[in-house]
N, C-alpha and C positions, 0 to 999 in steps of 0.2 A: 618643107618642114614636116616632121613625122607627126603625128596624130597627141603622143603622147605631149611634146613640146611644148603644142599648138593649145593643150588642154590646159597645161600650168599655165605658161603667158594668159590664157582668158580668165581662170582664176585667181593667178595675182591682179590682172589688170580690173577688174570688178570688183577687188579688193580694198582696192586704193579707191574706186568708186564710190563705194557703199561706206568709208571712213574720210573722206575727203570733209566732208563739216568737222574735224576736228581740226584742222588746219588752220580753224579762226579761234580757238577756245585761249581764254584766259590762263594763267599759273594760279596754281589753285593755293590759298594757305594751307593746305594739309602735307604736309611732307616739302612740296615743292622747293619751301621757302631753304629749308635745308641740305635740297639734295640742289639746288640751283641757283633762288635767286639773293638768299642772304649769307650763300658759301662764298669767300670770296679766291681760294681755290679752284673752283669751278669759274667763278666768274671770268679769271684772266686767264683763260682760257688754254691751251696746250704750253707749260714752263715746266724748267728744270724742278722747283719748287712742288709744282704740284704733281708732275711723276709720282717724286718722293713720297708726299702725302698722302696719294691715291694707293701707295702701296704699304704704307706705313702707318695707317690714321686709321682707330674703329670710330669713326664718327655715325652720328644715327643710328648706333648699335648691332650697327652691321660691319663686314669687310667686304665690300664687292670691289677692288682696281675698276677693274676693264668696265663696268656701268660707270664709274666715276671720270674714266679716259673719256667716254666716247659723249658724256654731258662736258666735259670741256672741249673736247673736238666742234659740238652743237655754239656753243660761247663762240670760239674763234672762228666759225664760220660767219653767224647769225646774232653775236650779242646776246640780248634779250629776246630778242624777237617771240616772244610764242608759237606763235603759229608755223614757224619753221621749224622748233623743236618737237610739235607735236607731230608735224608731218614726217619725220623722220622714225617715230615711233610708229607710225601707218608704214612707212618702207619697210622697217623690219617685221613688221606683221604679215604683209603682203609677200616677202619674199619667205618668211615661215610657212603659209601655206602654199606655196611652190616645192618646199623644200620636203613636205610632209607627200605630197600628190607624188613626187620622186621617190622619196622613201616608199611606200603604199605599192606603188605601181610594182616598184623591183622587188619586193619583198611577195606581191599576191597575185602579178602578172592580169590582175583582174582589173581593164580600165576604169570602167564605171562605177564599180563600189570605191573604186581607190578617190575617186573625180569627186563623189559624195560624199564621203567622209571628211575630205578637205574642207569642200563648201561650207558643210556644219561646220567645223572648228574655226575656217574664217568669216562666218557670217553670224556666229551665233550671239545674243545679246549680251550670255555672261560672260564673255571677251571685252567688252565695251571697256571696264576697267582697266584692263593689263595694256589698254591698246590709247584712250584719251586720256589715261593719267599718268601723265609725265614723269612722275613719280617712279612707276611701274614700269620703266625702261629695260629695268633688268629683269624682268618676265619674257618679254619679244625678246631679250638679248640672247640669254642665258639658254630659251628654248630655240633661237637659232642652233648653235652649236650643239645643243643635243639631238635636235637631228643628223647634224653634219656628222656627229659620231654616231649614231646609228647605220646611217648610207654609209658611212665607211667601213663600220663593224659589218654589213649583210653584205660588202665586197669582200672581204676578207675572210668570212665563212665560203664564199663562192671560190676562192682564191685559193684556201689552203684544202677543200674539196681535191682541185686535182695538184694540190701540192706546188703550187708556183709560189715562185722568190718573190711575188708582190704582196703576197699576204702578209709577212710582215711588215713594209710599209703601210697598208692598208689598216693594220694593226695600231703602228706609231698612230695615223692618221687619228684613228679613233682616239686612243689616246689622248693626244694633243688638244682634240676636240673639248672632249670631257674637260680638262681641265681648266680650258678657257670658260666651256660654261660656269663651273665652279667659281672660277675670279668673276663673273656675273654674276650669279645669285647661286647660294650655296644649298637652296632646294635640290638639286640636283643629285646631291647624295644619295639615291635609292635607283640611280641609274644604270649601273652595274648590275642588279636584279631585271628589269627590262631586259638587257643580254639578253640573260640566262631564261628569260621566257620566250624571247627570240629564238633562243636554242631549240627551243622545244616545238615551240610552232610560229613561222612558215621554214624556219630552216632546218630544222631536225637534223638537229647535232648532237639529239642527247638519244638517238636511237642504238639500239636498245633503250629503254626507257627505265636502268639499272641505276643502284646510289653509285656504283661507282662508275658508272658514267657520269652522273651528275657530279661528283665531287671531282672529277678530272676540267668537265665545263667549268666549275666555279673557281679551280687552283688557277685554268689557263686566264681568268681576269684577275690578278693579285694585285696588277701595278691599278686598278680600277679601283679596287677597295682599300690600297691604300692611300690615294688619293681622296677618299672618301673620308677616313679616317682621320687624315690631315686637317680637312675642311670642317669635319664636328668641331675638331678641338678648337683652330682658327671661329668659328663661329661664336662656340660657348665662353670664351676671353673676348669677343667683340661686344656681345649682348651683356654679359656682364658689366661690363663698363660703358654702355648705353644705357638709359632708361626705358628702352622699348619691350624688357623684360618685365612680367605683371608680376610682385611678390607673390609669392610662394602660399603665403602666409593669407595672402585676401584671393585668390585663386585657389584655391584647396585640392591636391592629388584628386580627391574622389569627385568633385565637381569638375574637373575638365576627363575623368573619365566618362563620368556621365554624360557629359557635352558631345565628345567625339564621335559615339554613334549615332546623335541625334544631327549633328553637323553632315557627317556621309549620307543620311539618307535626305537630309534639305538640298543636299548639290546633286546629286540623283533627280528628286524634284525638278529645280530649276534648270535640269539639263535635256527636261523632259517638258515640263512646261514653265517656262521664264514667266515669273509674275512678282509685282512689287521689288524688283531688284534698285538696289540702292548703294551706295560706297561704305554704311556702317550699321552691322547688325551688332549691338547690344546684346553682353553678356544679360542672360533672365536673372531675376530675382531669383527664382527656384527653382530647379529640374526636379518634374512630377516622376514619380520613380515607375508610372504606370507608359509615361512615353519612354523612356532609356526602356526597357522590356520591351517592347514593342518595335523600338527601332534595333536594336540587339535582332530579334525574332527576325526581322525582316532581312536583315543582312545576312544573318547566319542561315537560312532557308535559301534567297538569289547564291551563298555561297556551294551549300549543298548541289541545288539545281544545275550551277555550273558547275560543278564538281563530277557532277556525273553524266555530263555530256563531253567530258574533255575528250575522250575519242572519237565519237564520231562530227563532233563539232568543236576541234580544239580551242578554235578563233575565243569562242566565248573564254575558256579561261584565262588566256593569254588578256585580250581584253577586260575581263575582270579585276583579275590580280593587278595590271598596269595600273588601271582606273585608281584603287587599293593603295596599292602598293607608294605610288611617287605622288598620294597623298598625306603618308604618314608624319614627313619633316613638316607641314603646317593644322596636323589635326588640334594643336591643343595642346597637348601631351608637355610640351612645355609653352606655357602661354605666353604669347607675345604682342603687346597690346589689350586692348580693352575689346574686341570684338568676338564675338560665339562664331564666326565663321567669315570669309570672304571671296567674291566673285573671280576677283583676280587667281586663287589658289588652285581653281578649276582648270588653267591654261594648258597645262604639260597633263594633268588625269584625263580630260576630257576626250583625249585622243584614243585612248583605251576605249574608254565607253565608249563615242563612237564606231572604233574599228567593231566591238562586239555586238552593238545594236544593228550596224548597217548590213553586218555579212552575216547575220541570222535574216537580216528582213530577202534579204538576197535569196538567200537559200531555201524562205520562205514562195518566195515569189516562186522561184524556180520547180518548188515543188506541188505547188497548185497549178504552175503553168498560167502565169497572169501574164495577158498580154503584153508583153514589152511596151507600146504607146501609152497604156494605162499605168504599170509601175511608174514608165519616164511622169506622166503628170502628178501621180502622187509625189514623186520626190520635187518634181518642181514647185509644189506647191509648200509642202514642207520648209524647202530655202525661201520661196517668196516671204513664208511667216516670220521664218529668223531674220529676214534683212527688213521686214517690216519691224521687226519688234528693234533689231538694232537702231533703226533711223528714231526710233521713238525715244530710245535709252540715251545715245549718243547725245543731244543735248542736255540732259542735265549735267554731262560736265563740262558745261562753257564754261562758269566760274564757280567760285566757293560761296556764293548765296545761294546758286540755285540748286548746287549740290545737295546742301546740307538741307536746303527748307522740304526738300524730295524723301532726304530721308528720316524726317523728323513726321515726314506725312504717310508713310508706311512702316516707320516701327513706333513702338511704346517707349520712353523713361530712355529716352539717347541723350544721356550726358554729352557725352562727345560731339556727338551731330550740334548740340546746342553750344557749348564750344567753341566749338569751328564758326557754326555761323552770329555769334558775337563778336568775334573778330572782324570776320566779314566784313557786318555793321560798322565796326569800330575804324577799318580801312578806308570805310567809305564817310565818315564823320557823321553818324549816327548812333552818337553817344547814348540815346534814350532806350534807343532799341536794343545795342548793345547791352545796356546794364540791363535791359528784362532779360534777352538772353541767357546772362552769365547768372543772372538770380535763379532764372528756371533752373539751370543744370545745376545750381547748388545745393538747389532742396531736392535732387535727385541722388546726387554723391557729395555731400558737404567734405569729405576728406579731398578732396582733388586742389594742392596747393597753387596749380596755375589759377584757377578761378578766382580766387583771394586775391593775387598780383594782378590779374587783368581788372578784377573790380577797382582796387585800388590805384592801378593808373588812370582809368576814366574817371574816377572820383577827384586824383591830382589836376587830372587837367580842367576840371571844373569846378578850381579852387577848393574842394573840399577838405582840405590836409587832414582834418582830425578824423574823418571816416576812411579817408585812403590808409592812414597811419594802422588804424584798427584793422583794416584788411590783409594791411603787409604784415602785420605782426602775429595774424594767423595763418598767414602761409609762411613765417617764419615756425612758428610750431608746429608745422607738416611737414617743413624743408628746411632745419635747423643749420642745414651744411652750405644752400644754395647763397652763393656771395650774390648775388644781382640782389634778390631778395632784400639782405643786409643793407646793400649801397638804396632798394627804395625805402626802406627804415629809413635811412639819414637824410635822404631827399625830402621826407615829409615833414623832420622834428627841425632839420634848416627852417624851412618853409614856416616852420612855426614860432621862430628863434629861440629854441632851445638848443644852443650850440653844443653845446661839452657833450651831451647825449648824443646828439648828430654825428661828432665826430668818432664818439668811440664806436656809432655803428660801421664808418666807413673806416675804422680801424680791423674791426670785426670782418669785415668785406675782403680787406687786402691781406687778412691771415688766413681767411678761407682761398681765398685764390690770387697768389701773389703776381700773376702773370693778368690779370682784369686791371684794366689801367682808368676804369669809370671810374671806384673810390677815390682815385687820386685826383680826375676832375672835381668832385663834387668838395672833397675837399679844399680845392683850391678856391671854387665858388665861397663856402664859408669862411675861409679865411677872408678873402677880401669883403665880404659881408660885414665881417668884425674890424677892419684895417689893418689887417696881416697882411698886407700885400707883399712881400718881401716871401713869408711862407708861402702863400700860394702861388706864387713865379717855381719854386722848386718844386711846388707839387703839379702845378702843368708840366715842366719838364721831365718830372719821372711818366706822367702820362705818355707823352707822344714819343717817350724812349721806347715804352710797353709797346707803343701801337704808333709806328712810325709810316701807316698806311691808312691812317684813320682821319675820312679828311675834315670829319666832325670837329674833332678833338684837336686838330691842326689849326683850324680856321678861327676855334674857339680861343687855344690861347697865342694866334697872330693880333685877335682884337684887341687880350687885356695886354699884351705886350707894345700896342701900337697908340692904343687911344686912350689907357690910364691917367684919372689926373695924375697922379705921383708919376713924376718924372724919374725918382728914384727907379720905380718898377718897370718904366716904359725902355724900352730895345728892341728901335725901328728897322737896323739890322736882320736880326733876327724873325721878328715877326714878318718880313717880308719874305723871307724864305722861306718859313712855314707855311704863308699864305700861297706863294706861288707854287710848291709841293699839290698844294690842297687845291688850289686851281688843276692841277694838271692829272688827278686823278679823278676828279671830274668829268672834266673834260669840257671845263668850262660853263656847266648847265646848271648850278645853283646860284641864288641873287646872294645866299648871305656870303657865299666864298668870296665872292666877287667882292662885295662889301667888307668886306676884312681886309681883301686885297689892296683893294682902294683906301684904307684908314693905314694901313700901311706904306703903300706909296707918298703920302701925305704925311706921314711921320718921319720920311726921310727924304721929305721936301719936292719929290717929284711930281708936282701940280698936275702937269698934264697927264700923265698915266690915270693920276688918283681920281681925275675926271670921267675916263673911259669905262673904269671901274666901273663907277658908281653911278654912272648914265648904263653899262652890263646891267649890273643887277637891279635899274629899275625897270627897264624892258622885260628881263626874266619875271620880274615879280609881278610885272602886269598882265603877261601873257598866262602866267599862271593865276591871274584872278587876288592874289592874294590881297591883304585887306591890309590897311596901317603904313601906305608909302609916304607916310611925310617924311619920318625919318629920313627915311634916304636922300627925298626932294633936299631936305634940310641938309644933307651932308654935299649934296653935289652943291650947290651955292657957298657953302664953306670953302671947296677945294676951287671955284672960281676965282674965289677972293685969296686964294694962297693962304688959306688956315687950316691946321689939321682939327681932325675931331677929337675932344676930350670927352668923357664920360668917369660917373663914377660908378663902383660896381659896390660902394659900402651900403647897407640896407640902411633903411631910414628906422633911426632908434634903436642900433645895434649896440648892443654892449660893448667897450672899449677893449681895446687890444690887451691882452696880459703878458 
């Protein structure tokens, strides 16, 4: 095996080393939920259906196909599984800096800088994001392929050099590359300029170094920049119709001007010395006009500096401008999300900065004539610190408490961080904690309408209806359009028996979003609350028409369908088919499915089955701890004795049916 081979294999394989504890990490609530575990696209893993979707859907305000392919590929391998998920986001990292040492090598013919350079971009701690959050799949994806199109682009310049017919394949290759990283993350658009800096140093194709050479370099990439251009637009209709866009209006032009040079010179910092790094830095209250000057100064002075070393040390501007340059699509500039800056954005810049730090220190060495065994331990010592600082970072993303409590302990006034980690609590049935949480972040940004609805379901769930009520009704005045919202209005004024209010919330609900088939549950609950049961059979049946994959809303109305006193309402029929549906999307592992199932079986007289049932879901229900089995005790001894279960679902001191 050649030298070169033997040096990627050692580096990918101490890759997968030094990120192997991510392999045990939790799914994190922050994105995860939506990019994996409560999509249920993703969930059933490689179908006809979710093709389509993957390629047709701006969900999370994004369009990326090919990350949304290769998380249902992780599904249909692995389920749920975590730690199999995350381990495959370590393959594509591990084979990235393989892929980066090939690129490097062919491009500088220089082993060792090229072998160092890798190391940093795969060992260094602000990687830890792109590479443990799962989430961040299409970072490792997306900067696969743009290598693959760079090693295909720097064959292709070597190719059409002496004029051979493979250059334009090598050509298509790149191409093709590009594009796929595009259907991964659409960062990628400033990629085409990399080319063109390639052009110039190590392949110098733009020699003479005349405009009109250079405008011939830029025409022969046109199919590059129109794929670029494709991908703006695709992007700017995704995010639009996502909420991941921050208004316009509470983000201000001039405040994320101000941000963005004060952001370049913090990932500068941190790629320089990693301290306090965390998953959420917190836009400031207020950027001091004496830091924006100062970081302006700084830039614009390393730009000068490299500016005029580009001859005798091109490397540096090549590396500069990369650094710069395939920074630009997440400076800010159009803000997305609530963060001043992020670790993960460093992934694809950082290779720049490295390539210009490492082959000045090179050339450094060289020209003082530092002993070769002394340079080797400084650079050994240098990775020893990135892999130490990495093992350090890489835990706090086992889960989403210990994430967010990290970075609530290294920044000021982290709404989000606070957030996140009241969910958390809230996951974990730590309701108390949860609501300080969600109180903290509110006297930090009282306009943030999720806060309101998260207060307000932990207040529902611990009976407090008139303060849940109060909550939902101000994240209705933040989020006057959001139908969930509306349908928890009507959950609280039911709860409270104010029906006719109730229902016009859940009217309100299903005019906002007529495809949300909850209003129609909850309606249905109120109806038979008042002894509408007649209405609410049709209003469960428009539900599980809406959502005929919902094993919720299945199981829910096989019960009022199977165990209603009003016989008029009950069709045991029916509700067993519903139930069995709901059983089998399952997959058999909830007590109340089973329980439905079973009050079904029993409403169509099949004793024994209704026994099986209901001896299921009381094992499930024990094994899970859960609390309150008499119920069930009580139903299996019914289906003993050949009795079905009746129940009534009318509230006690309801007002009479009209």
């Amino acid at each position: 095996m050649s030298r070169p081979r033997l040096v990627a294999l050692l580096l990918a394989f101490a890759t997968l080393v030094v990120f192997l504890p991510a392999a045990r990490f939790a799914f994190l609530n922050f994105d995860d939920n939506d990019y994996v575990t409560e999509n249920a696209f993703v969930k059933n893993g490689l179908t006809g259906a979710g093709l389509q979707w993957a390629f047709t859907a701006f969900h999370a305000g994004n369009w990326h196909p090919l990350t949304w392919l290769t998380h249902m590929l992780d599904c249909e391998l692995f389920q749920l599984n975590a730690g199999a998920h995350h381990f495959v986001n370590v393959l594509w990292h591990a084979a990235n800096v393989a892929l980066l040492f090939a690129l490097l090598w062919r491009l500088t013919a220089r082993l060792w800088p090229a072998a160092l350079i890798a190391a940093l971009f795969a060992w260094h701690p602000l990687h830890v994001e792109s590479v443990a959050w799962l989430s961040e799949r299409k970072d490792v994806l997306s900067t696969c392929f743009a290598l693959l199109s760079l090693l295909a682009y720097a064959k292709y310049a070597e190719a059409s050099k002496v004029q051979s017919p493979k250059s334009k394949v090598y050509f298509g290759l790149s191409l093709t590359a590009f594009a796929l990283g595009l259907l991964a993350k659409p960062m990628l658009v400033t990629l085409p300029f990399v080319l063109l800096l390639l052009d110039y140093w190590p392949l110098q194709r733009g020699s003479p170094p005349t405009g009109r050479n250079w405008l011939r370099r830029a025409g022969e990439k046109w199919p590059f920049f129109l794929l670029t251009a494709g991908s703006c637009v695709v992007t700017f209709f995704a995010q639009r119709q996502g909420e991941a866009v921050v208004s316009l209006t509470k983000v201000s032009l001039v405040y994320r001007l101000e941000n963005a040079p004060l952001a370049v010179v913090n990932y500068v910092l941190n790629l320089v010395w990693p301290t306090n790094l965390c998953a959420l830095y917190p836009l400031p209250g207020k950027i001091s006009a004496s830091s924006v000057v100062a970081a302006v100064v700084v830039l614009a002075l390393t730009s000068i500096v490299v500016w005029r070393q580009r001859r005798p040390r091109p490397y540096l501007v090549v590396g500069w401008l990369w650094f710069l340059g395939t920074l630009v699509p997440v400076i800010g500039l159009v803000q997305v999300g609530g963060q001043a800056m992020a670790d993960r954005y460093t992934y694809l810049p950082s290779i720049g900065f490295f390539l210009a730090l490492v082959l000045l220190a090179a050339d450094f060495a060289a020209r003082i004539r530092l002993p070769k065994p002394l340079a080797a331990g400084i650079a050994a010592l240098i990775l020893a610190g990135c892999v130490l600082a990495t093992e350090r970072q890489l835990p706090y993303w086992r889960d989403s408490e210990t994430l967010f409590r990290r970075a609530l302990a290294v920044t000021q006034n982290n709404d989000i961080a606070l957030v996140n980690l009241g969910a958390a609590l809230d996951e974990q049935n730590r309701p108390a904690e949860a609501l300080a949480a969600y109180r903290q972040a509110l006297s930090i940004e009282p306009g943030r309408y999720q806060l309101h609805s998260n207060l307000g379901r932990i207040l529902s769930q611990q009976g407090h209806h008139l303060d849940a009520l109060a909550e939902y009704r101000a994240a209705v005045r933040l989020r006057p359009g959001n139908a969930v919202i509306h349908n928890a209005v009507g959950s609280e004024l039911a709860a409270l028996g104010r029906f006719s209010e109730a229902l016009a919330a859940f009217a309100e609900a299903e005019r906002l979003d007529p495809n949300y088939p909850w209003p129609h549950v909850e309606t249905a609950k109120a109806y038979l609350q008042q002894g509408r049961d007649a209405d609410a059979v049709a209003e469960l049946r428009a539900a599980f028409r809406l959502a005929p994959e919902n094993f919720q809303i299945l199981a829910y109305a096989a019960r009022v369908l199977a165990a209603n006193e009003n016989a008029a309402a009950r069709d045991g029929q029916q509700a067993l088919a519903l139930a069995v549906k709901a059983n089998v999307l399952t997959g058999g592992s909830q007590p109340f499915v089973f329980d439905a199932l079973g009050m079904a079986f029993a409403e169509t007289g099949d004793f024994t089955n209704a026994q099986t049932c209901a001896q299921n879901a009381l094992d499930l229900a024990t094994a899970a701890r859960m609390k309150a089995l008499e119920p069930l005790q009580k139903r299996l001894e019914l289906y003993k004795n050949r009795q079905p279960w009746r129940e009534s679902f009318r509230a006690t001191n309801a007002p009479a049916a009209q």
